[in-house]
Every structure is written in structure tokens, then in C-alpha cells.
Wavefront OBJ file of the C-alpha trace (Angstrom):
o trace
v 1.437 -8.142 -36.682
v -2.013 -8.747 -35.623
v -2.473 -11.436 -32.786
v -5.942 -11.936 -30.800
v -5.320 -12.105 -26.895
v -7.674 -13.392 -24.418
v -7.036 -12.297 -20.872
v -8.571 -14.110 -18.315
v -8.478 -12.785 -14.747
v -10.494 -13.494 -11.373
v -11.154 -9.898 -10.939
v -10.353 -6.847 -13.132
v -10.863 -3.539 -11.699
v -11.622 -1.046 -14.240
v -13.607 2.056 -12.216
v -14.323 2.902 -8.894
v -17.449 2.179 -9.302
v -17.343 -1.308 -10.995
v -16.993 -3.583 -7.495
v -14.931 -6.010 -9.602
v -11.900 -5.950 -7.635
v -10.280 -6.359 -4.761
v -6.547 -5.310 -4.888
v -3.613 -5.287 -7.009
v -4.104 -7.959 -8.791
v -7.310 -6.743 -10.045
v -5.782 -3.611 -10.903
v -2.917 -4.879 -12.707
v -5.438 -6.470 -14.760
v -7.079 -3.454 -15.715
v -4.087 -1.289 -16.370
v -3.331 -3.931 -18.592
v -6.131 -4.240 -20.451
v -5.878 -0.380 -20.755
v -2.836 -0.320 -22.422
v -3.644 -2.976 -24.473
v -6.531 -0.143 -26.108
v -3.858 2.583 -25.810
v -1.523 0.475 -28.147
v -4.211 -1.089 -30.483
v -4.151 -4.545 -29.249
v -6.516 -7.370 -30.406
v -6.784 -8.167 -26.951
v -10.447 -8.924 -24.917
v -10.437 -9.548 -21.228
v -12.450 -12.125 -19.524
v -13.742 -12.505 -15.688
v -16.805 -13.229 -13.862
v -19.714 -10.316 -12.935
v -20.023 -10.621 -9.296
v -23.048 -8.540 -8.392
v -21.905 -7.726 -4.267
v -18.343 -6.987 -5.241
v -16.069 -7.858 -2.703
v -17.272 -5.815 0.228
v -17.331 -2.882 1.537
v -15.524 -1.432 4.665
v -16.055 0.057 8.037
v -14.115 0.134 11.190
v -15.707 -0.161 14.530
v -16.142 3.227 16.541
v -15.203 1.749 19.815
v -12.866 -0.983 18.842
v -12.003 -0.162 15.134
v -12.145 -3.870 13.888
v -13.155 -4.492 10.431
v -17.246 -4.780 9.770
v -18.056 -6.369 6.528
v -20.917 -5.791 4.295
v -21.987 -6.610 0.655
v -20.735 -4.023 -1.959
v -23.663 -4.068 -4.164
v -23.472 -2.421 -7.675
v -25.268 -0.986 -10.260
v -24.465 -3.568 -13.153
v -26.700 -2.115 -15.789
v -25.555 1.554 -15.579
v -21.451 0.218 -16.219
v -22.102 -2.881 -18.234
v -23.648 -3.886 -21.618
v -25.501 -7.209 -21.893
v -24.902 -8.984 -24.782
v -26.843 -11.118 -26.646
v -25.341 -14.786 -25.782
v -26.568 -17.632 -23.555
v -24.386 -20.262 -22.941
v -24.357 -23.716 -20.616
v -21.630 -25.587 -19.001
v -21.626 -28.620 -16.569
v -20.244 -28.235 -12.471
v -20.827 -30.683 -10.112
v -23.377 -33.001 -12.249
v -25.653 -29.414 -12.671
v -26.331 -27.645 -15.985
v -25.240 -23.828 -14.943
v -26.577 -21.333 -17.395
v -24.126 -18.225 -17.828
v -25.307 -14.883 -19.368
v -22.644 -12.123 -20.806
v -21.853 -9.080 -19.878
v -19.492 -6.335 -21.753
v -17.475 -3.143 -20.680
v -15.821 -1.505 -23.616
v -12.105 0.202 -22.845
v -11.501 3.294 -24.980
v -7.839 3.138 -25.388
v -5.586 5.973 -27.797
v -5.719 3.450 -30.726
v -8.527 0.823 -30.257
v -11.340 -0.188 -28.145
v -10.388 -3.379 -26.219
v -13.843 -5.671 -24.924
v -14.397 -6.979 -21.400
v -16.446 -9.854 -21.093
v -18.453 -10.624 -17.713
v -19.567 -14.041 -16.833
v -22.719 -14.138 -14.372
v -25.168 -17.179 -12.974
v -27.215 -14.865 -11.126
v -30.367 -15.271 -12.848
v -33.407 -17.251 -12.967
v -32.181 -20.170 -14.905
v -30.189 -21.412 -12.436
v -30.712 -22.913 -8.962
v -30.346 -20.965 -5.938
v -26.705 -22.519 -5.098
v -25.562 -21.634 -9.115
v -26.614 -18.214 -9.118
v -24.992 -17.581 -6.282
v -21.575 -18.760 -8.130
v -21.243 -14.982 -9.118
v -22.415 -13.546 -6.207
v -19.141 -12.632 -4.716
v -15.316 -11.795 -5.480
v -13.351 -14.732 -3.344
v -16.318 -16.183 -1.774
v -15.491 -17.866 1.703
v -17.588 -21.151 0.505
v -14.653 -23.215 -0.879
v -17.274 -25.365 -3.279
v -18.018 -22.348 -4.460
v -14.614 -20.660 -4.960
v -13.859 -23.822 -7.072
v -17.011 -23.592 -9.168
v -15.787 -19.650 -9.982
v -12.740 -21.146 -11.227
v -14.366 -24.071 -13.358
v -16.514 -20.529 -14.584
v -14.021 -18.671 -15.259
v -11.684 -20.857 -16.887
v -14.013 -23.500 -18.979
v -17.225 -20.935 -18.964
v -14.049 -18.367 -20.355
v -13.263 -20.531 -23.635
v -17.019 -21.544 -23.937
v -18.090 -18.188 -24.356
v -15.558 -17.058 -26.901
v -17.173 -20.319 -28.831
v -20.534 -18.418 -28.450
v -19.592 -14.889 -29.011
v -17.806 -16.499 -32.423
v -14.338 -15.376 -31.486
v -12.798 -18.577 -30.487
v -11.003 -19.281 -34.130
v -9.552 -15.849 -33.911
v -7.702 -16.294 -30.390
v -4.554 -17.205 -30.856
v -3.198 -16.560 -27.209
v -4.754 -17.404 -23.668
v -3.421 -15.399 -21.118
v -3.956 -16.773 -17.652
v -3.558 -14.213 -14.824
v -2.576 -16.368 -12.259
v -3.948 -20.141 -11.857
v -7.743 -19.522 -11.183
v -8.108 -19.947 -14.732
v -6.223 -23.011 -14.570
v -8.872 -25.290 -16.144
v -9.313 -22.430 -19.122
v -6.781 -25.147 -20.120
v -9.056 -28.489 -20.471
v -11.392 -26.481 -22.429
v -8.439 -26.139 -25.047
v -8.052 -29.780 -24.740
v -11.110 -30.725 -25.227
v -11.868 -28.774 -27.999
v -8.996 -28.901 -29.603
v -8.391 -32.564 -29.109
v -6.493 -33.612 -32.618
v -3.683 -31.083 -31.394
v -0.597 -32.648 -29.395
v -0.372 -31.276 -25.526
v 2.581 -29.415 -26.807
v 0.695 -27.791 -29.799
v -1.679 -26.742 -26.975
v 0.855 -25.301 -24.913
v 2.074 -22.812 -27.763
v -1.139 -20.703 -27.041
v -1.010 -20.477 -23.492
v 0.590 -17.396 -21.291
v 0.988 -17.810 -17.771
v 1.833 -15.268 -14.810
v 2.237 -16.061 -11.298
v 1.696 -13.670 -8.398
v 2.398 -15.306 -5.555
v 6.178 -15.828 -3.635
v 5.259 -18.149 -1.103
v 4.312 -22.314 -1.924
v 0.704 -21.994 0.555
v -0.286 -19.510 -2.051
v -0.573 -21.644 -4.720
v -4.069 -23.568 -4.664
v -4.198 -27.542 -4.936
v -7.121 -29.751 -4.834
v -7.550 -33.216 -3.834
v -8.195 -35.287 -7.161
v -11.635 -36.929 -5.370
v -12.745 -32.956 -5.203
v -12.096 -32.068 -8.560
v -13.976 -35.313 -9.570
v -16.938 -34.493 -8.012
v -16.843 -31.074 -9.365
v -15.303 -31.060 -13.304
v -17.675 -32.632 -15.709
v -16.451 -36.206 -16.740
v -14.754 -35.636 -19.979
v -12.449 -32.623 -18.464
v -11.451 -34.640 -15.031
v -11.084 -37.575 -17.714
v -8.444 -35.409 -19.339
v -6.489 -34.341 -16.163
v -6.425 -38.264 -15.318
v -4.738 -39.025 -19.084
v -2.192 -36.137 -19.100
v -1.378 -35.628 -16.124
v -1.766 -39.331 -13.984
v -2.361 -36.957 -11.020
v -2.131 -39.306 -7.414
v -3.103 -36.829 -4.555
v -3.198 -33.616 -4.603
v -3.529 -31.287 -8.053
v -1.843 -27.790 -8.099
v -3.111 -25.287 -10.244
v 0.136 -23.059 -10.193
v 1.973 -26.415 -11.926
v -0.424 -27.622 -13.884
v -0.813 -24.143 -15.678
v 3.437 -24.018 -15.555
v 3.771 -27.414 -17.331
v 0.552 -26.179 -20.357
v 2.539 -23.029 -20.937
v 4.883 -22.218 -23.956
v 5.868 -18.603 -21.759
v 5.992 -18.731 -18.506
v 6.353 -15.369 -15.967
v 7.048 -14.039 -12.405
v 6.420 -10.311 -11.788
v 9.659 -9.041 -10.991
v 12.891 -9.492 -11.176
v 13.294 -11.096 -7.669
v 10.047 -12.781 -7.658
v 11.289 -14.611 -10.690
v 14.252 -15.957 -8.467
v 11.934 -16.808 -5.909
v 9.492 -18.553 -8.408
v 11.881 -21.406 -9.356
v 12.954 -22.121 -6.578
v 9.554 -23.144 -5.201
v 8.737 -24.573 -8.978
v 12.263 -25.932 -10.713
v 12.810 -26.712 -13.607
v 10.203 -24.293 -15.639
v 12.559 -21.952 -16.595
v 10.141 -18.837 -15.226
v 10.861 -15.368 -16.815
v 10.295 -12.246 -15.483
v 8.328 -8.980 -16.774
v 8.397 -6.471 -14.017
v 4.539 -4.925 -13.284
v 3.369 -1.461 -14.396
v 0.572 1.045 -13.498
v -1.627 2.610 -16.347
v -0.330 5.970 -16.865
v -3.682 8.174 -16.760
v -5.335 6.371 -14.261
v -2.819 6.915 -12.042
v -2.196 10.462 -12.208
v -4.199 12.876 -10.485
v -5.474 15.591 -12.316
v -3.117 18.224 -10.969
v -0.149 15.664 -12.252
v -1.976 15.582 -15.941
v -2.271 18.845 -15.922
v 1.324 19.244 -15.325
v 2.200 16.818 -17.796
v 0.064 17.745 -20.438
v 2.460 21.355 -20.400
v 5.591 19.742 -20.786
v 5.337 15.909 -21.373
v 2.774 16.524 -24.237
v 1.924 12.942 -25.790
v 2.518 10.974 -22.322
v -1.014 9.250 -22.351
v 0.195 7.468 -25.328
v 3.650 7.395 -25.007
v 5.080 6.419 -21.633
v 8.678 6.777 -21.996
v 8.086 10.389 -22.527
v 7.995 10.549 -18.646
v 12.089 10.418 -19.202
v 11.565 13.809 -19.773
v 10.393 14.521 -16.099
v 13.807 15.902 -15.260
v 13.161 19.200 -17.572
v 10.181 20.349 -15.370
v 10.827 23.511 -13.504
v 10.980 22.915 -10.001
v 8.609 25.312 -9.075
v 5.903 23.496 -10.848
v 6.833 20.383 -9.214
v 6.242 21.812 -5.713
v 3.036 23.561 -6.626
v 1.518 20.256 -8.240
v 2.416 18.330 -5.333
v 1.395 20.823 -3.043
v -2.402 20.516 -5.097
v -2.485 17.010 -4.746
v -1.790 17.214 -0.636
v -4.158 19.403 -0.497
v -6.535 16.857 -2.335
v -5.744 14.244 -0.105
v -6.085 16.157 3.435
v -9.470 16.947 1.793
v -10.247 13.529 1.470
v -9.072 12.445 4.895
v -11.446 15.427 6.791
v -14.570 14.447 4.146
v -13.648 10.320 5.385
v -12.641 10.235 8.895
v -13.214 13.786 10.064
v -9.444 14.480 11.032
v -7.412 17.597 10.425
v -3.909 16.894 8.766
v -1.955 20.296 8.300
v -0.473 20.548 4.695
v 2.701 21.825 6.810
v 3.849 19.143 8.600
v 5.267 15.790 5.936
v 3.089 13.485 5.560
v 3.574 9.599 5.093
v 1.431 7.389 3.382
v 0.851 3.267 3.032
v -2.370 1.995 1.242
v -2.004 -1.717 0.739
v -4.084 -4.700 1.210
v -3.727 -5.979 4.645
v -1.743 -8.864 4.969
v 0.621 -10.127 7.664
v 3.935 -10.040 5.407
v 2.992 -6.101 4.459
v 3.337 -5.205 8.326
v 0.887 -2.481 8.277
v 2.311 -1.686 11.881
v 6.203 -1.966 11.676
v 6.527 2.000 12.073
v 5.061 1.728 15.428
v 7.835 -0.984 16.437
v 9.411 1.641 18.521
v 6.149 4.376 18.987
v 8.027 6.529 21.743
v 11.024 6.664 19.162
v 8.574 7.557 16.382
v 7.195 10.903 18.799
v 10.527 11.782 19.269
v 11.289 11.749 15.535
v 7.642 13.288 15.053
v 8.856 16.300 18.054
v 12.296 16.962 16.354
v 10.643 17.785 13.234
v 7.512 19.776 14.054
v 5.209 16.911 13.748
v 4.336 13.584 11.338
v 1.192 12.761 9.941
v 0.597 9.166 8.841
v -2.047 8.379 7.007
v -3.037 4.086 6.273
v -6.082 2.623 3.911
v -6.579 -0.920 3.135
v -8.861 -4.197 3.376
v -8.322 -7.352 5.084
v -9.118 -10.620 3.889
v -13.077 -10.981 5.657
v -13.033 -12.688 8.402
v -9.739 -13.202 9.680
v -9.642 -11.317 12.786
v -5.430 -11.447 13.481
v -5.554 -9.054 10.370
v -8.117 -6.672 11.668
v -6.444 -6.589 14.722
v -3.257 -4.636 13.412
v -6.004 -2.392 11.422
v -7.727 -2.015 15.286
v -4.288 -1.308 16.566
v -3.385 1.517 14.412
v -7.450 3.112 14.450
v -6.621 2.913 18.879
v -3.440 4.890 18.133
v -5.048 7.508 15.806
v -7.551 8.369 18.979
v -4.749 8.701 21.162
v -3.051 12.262 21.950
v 0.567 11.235 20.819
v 1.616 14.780 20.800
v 3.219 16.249 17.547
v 2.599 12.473 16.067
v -0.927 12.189 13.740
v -2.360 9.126 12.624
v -5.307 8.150 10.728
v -7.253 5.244 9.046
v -9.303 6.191 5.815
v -12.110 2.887 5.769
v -13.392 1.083 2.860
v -9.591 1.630 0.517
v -10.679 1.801 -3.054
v -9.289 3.478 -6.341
v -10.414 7.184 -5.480
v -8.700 6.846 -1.995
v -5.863 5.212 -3.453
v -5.076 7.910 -6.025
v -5.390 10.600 -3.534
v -2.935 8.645 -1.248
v -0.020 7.909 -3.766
v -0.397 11.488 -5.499
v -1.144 13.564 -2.052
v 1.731 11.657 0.471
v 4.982 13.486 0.921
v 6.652 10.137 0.421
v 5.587 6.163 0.148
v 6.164 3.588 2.918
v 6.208 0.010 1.546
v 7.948 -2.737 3.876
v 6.745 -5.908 3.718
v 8.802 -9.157 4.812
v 11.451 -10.024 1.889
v 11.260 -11.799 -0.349
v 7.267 -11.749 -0.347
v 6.758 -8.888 -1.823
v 6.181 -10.611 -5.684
v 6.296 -7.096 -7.297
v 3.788 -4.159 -5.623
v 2.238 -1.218 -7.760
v 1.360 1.324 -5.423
v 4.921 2.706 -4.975
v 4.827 2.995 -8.894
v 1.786 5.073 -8.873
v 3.245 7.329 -6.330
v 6.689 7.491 -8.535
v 4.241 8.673 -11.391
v 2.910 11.720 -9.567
v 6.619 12.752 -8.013
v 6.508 10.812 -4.994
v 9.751 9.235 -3.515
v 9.507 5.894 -2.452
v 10.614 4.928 1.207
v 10.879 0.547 0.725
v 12.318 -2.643 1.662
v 14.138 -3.939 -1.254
v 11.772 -5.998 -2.333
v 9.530 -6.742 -5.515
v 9.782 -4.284 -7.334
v 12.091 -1.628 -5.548
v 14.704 -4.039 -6.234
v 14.941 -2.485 -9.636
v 13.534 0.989 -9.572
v 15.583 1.677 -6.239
v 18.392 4.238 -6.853
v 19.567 5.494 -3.141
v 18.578 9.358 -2.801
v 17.634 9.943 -6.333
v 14.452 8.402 -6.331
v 14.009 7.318 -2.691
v 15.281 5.224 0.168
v 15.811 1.813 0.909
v 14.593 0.375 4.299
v 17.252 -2.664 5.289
v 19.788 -2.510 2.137
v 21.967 -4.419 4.277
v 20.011 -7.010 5.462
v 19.828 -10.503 3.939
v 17.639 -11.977 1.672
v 16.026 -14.484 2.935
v 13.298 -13.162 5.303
v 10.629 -15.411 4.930
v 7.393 -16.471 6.863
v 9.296 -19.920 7.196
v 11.945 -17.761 8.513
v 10.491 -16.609 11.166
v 8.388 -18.525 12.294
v 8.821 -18.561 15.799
v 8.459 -15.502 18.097
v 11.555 -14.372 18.490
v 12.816 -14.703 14.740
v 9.701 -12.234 13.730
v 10.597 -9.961 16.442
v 14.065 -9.727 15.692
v 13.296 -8.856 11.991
v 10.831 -6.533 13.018
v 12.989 -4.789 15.078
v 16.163 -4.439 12.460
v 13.626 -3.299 9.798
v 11.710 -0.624 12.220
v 15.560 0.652 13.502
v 16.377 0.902 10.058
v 13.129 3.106 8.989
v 13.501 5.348 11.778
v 16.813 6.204 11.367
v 16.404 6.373 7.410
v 13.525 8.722 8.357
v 15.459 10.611 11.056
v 18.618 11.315 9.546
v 18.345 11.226 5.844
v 14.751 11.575 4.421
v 13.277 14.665 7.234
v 16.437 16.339 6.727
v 16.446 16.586 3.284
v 12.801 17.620 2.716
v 13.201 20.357 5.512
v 16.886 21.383 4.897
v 17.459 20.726 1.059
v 14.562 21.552 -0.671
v 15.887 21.887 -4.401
v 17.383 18.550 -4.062
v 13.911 16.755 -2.177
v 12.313 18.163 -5.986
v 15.191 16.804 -7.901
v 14.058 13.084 -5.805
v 10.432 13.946 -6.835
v 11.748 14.420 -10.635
v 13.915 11.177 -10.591
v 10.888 8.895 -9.305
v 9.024 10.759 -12.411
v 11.912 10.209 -14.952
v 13.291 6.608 -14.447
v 10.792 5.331 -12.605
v 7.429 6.523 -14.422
v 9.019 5.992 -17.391
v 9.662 2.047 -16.995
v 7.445 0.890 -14.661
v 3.992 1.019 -16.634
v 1.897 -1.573 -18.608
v 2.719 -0.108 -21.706
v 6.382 -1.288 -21.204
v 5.133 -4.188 -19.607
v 2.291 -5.234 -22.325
v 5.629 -4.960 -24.978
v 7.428 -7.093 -22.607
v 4.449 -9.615 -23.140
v 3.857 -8.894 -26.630
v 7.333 -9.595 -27.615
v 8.334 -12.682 -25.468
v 5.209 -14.435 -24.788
v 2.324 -13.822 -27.200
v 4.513 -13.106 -30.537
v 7.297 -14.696 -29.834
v 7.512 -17.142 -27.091
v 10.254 -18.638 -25.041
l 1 2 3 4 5 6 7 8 9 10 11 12 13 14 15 16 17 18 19 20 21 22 23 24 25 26 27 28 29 30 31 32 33 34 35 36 37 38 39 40 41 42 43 44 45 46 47 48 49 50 51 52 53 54 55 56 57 58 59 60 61 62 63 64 65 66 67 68 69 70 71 72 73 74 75 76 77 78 79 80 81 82 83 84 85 86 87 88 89 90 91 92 93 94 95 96 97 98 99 100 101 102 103 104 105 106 107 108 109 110 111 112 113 114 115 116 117 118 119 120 121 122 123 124 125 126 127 128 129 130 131 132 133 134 135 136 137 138 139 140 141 142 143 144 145 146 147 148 149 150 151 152 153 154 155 156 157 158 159 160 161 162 163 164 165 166 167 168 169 170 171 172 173 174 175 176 177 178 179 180 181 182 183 184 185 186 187 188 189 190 191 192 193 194 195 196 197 198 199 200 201 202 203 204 205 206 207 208 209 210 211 212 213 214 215 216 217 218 219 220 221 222 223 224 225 226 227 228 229 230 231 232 233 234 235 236 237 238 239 240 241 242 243 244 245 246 247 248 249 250 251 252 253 254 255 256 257 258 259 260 261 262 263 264 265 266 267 268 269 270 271 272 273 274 275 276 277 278 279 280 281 282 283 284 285 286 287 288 289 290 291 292 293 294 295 296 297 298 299 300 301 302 303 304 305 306 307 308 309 310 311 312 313 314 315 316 317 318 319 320 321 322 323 324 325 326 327 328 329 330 331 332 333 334 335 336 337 338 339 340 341 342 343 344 345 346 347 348 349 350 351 352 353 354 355 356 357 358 359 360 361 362 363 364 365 366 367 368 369 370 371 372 373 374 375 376 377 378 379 380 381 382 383 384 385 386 387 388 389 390 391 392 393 394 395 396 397 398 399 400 401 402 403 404 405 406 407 408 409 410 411 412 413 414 415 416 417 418 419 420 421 422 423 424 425 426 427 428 429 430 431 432 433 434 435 436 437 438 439 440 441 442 443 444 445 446 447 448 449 450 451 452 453 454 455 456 457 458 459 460 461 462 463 464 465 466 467 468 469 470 471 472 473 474 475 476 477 478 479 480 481 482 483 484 485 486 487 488 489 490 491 492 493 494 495 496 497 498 499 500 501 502 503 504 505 506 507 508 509 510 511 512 513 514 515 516 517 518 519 520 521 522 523 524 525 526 527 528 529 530 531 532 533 534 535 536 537 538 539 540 541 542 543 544 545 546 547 548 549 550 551 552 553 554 555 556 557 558 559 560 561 562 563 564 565 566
């Protein structure tokens, strides 16, 4: 059965060099769009051309705080223009939006994504510079990317003559919320629940300050007449207008992105009945070339069938070590080329790469730092080795990146550290495929699902993780990693701990359980036990590569929410 998807998403991140994105949720959106080509979807992709990117990184010699700066990028040389104009009304202004596509050559079809961009000469200064940036600080402006990207979104498939064919608008998170009074509007001899039948929603985000609301005087001033006129009707909104419901309530399927996060989910929204599909990482885009290569030997047909990674477990061992042994080598390369440092491809290696937020506690290994050089001493040294953006200007975030750049110039004795600036998709591949193991432990239950351990998984890397997102589900103990706080309870929040000593207290359990995780159990085994550490590296391969990828996950979708929905 045929069925024409539209995905729309804030940012997509497709390749390196397409500035596009700015973490995982851009990358989920890609792999997905990916595997949507690999299986020979009718599926298109929709998001906004922003012509600085996000921006790009560098850390302060002296102090090592974050310096921003625009990420400018080459849009002709990655994307085609195509020949449609269209017009759409924000804040009482005409904005003219041009089109933009980047074709994805899948294994079975060639899925479109469509760019929206203002920056040209038809527009004002103030609406050209709509597109301008990914998650622009100006919040007038953040809400005109989201009128964009959600009315511009159903406008243009009008104009590109692909409007009758959609049958399914999948919203990737609430940004495209108002996606939704196009469909209204244009569709307006259909009931609200006729409407709701081809609308998809997933939610990203665990804690209620997440989820974006408006004051209805804002979106007045804002939304042209007849789509504010429609909010007023359906929706007799008094106050304050949340995105997250709004798009909840206009949705036949409804979906957290894991397991726990769904739990989470209805509790902050009841009564919505929110599924869950658990996320996935493309398959080929997030194996390194000495991983492929491996694969390609014995998994033959893996780049179009991802299950096939059950098969893992029949891998000699020998190969294993020598194709993870390649891909460290890759990644110390990377780290001297970056920052200059010298990691030996002796001593284990640990790696986090995540967006820098407070919940991820970038820092929590260095809870207890003379602890860690006496774990680092016992076992002839540990090399740690971070990457990752914070939001721009928010200086409590660069701080913790400051902290750990001050440590890395210290002499800590057997204990290495380093800070690779400017974390993108080449530095992240290196990272999850070059590591000796994955660190992930962010506050529970905040993390809503996380991707980066499943890229490491992919390339034989054992996960080292709060149960959280996730790890909840790919987590068996010592077969394909470790958990960090299995004991602890569930309900870690930010609310939680709030005060002082609540944060330090979970800190400290978290960072006593790591160490001694990392002490007893995890050094031992990769120093003492070598045939079983490459059994571990097979395991995260077999059950975990094998489930947690978009092709699974885009079946997930297929079957519950754009075929047959819930």
C-alpha cells in the first residue's frame, strides 16, 4: 500500500556539511527520512533553509568558554532550487518564500527534501532574516519560523502540486503546530475529527517547560486573521496556547520516543492516550567505514535489511577487535588533527558527545576527580574524551564545558581529558565508533529516548548508562553494557531537585555508582576477560543494532500511525 507522507521538522540534518541541524532531533529526522528511501516510501520531508546554520564552535584558549559564530553554508553546491514562489501572511506582512530541494538516494526510492527560505530580495530586511538562523534567540522571530514552517509547509505542497496526494502530516514535535490551521483552512468542509485522521504527532520533550505556549494576544498579532480566527472557534483558547496540546488534541496517532518517555508523557498530558515507538539511528550513516567493511563480509544485505545485524554474534572475534581497534585509531587521529592532544590507543578510552544541557551532566564523572585518578592509576591510565554544543548564550552551560577544557590542561597524572570544539556528524561518528565504551547519564526520567548510545551499539560499542530513555529497553546487564544507578528510583527530576542539596545528593549516588561500575566490573573485564569484553561488543551489535534503527522504527510508524492509526 502506497501512502504519501509529509514530514515536517524544524531542522533535519542530512550531511556534515548541510548546517541544518543542531542535535538529535535533527538527526533523527534525517535517519528517518533515510530509511524512508531505503524502504521505498512516498514520503517528502519539509523544513526551513537557514543560510548561517546554527553556529559554529570554539572554546576560549585561556578560559575555554563557548565563542559563537555564524555557520555559514554553501546552499547552492548541496541544494536544488526549484521552480516555485509562494506567499503567506505573518504579522500583517506579505513574506515571499522560495524552495529549495535535497534529494535522498535510499535502496528502493529517492525520497525529496523541501527547504523553505525568506532570504531574498522580495522580502523586507526583518522577513528575510526569518531563515537566517536554526533557533534564533529573537522570540518574534522563532514564532514566525514556526508560522513558516508549519502554514508556509502545507502552502508549498499546494504549489509544488502535491497537496491532493498527502495523505499523512507528520509533525516532528510542535513547531509545526500551526501546519494544522493550514489543514483547516483549506480543508474547511471536513469535520475537526476528519482532520485529525491525517495528522501524526511525536513529542520529544519529558519535562512540561519544554513544551512552548503563547499568549493568545501574541499569536493574534502574529497569525493572519482567518487562522487565529480558527484557533478562537475550535479551540475557545483563554490565556495561554500550548503547542504540544494543541497538536495532541488534532492527532488521530499520537507518540513519545521511548518506552519510558511514553510514561512520562501522560502524565504531564492525560488523557491522550500517547504511544510509544522507541528512536533509531540510520544504519550506514552510522557506521564507520571500518564497521561497513566488516559488515559487508559477513552481514551482507545490512544497508537494506537491519535485522540482519542479529547476526552480529557469528563474527569472529578477531575481526571484532581489529575493526574496533581501526576505528580508535580513527578517532585518536581526529582528536590530535582537533585539539592537538596525544591519546594512546593503549590505555581505554571513554567517550560522551551530547548536546550540552544541565540534565545530561556533562561533568558527573568528575563528582569525585581524586577517586577518578585513583581508578585512572590502578589501571594504567583513562582517557576521556567530550564534544558537544550549548544552547548560545547561556553561560551556566558553558561553564561545565569551561570546567572540563581547565581539567584537560591540568597534569592529573595517568588521568587524560580532552574537549573536541564545534561537535558535528564527522566528530560524532568518530566518537561512538572509536570509544572503548559510551557514557550517557543524564538525570532520570529526562532522558526522552537518546541516539548516540545506539550509534555506538552499531559499531560494537558497549554502552555505560543511567536507565533512562532508551537504555531502559536495550539494557541487558554485562551482555551489552552497564547500567549506572539500577537501583535507584525513578523519579529524579529537575523538580526533584531543585534545591542544592537534593542535586548534590543525586549527583553523588549516580557518580559513586559510575565509579565503582567502572572500577570493579567494566576495567576488569576489558583488561582481564578479553573474549568475553568482544562477546559485550557482539551483543550491543546483535540485539541492540538490530532493533534500535529507523527502519524498525519507520515500520513502527508505518503500521500504527500512517496506515493504520490508533
Amino acid at each position: 500500500m502506497s501512502t504519501s507522507i509529509a514530514y515536517f521538522s524544524m531542522e533535519i540534518g542530512l550531511e556534515n556539511h548541510i548546517k541544518n541541524f543542531a542535535g538529535g532531533l535533527g538527526i533523527l529526522a534525517g535517519d528517518t527520512l533515510k530509511s524512508g528511501a531505503d524502504l521505498g516510501l512516498d514520503m517528502l520531508g519539509i523544513t526551513l533553509n537557514y543560510s548561517q546554520g546554527y553556529f559554529s564552535q570554539n572554546l576560549d584558549s585561556l578560559t575555554g568558554l563557548q565563542i559563537e559564530n555564524s555557520d555559514a553554508w554553501d546552499i547552492a553546491k548541496f541544494l536544488q532550487a526549484e521552480n516555485a514562489e509562494f506567499s503567506l501572511e505573518i504579522s500583517h506582512e506579505t513574506v515571499w518564500v522560495r524552495v529549495f530541494r535535497y534529494d535522498i538516494h535510499g535502496q528502493k526510492s529517492v525520497v525529496p527534501v523541501y527547504f523553505l527560505d525568506t532570504d531574498y530580495d522580495k522580502n523586507t530586511p526583518e522577513n528575510r532574516h526569518i531563515t537566517s538562523q536554526l533557533y534564533i534567540a529573537d522570540p518574534n522571530l522563532r514564532l514566525k519560523q514556526e508560522i513558516l514552517l508549519g502554514i508556509g509547509g502545507v502552502i508549498m505542497l499546494q504549489a509544488l502540486g502535491k497537496f491532493e496526494s498527502t495523505q499523512k502530516y507528520h509533525l516532528n514535535e510542535s513547531h509545526a503546530a500551526f501546519a494544522i490551521l493550514a489543514l483547516r483552512q483549506i480543508l474547511n468542509q471536513e469535520s475537526v475529527e476528519k482532520l485529525k485522521e491525517k495528522v501524526v504527532f511525536t513529542t520529544h520533550t519529558p519535562v512540561l517547560h519544554g513544551h512552548k505556549h503563547y499568549q493568545s494576544s501574541y499569536l493574534e498579532a502574529n497569525l493572519a486573521a482567518q487562522y487565529f480566527n480558527l484557533i478562537q472557534e475550535n479551540e475557545k483558547i483563554d490565556g495561554d496556547f500550548n503547542l504540544t496540546r494543541f497538536c495532541l488534541q488534532n492527532s488521530i496517532y499520537k507518540n513519545a520516543v521511548s518506552k519510558k518517555h511514553a510514561e512520562v508523557s501522560n502524565e504531564l498530558f492525560p488523557g491522550f492516550g500517547i504511544d510509544f515507538i522507541t528512536n533509531g539511528v540510520h544504519a550506514q550513516s552510522w557506521t564507520s567505514p571500518a564497521t561497513q567493511a566488516l559488515l559487508d563480509q559477513y552481514l551482507a544485505g545490512w544497508r537494506a535489511d537491519s535485522s540482519l545485524f542479529r547476526n552480529a554474534l557469528e563474527i569472529p572475534d578477531e575481526q571484532i577487535f581489529e575493526t574496533h581497534q581501526t576505528n580508535k585509531l580513527e578517532l585518536l587521529k581526529l582528536i590530535q588533527e582537533r585539539t592537538g592532544v596525544i591519546f594512546d590507543p593503549k590505555i581505554f578510552t571513554i567517550g560522551f558527545g551530547r548536546r550540552v544541557d544541565p540534565y545530561k551532566r556533562l561533568d558527573l564523572i568528575f563528582n569525585d576527580l581524586e577517586r577518578l585518578k585513583d581508578i585512572a592509576r590502578k589501571h594504567n591510565g583513562l582517557q576521556l574524551v567530550f564534544s558537544g554544543k550549548a544552547y548560545p548564550q547561556t553561560q551556566n552551560l558553558e561553564g561545565s564545558i569551561a570546567k572540563i577544557y581547565s581539567l584537560s590542561k591540568q597534569d592529573l597524572g595517568l588521568l587524560k581529558i580532552v574537549y573536541i570544539p564545534n561537535y558535528d556528524m564527522e566528530i560524532s561518528l568518530k566518537m561512538v565508533s572509536g570509544a572503548d565504551i559510551w557514557l550517557n547519564n543524564p538525570i532520570k526520567p529526562l532522558e526522552a529516548s537518546g541516539t548516540s548510545g545506539m550509534k555506538a551499539a552499531m559499531n560494537g560499542v558497549p554502552n555505560l548508562s543511567i536507565l533512562d530513555g532508551w537504555w531502559c529497553e536495550g539494557w541487558v546487564e554485562d551482555q551489552t553494557g552497564w547500567a549506572i544507578g539500577e537501583h535507584s528510583g525513578d523519579q529524579d527530576n529537575l523538580d526533584n531537585t531543585a534545591s542544592h542539596n537534593g542535586a548534590e545528593y543525586i549527583n553523588s549516588r549516580d557518580a559513586n555508582d559510575l565509579y565503582n561500575k567502572l572500577e570493579r566490573v567494566v576495567l576488569p573485564t576489558y583488561f582481564l576477560n578479553s573474549s568475553h569484553w568482544i562477546g559485550i561488543q557482539k551483543q550491543a551489535m546483535s540485539l541492540n543494532g538490530s532493533h534500535f534503527n529507523t527502519e524498525r522504527m519507520l515500520l513502527e510508524y508505518l503500521s500504527k500511525g500512517y496506515i493504520k492509526s490508533i
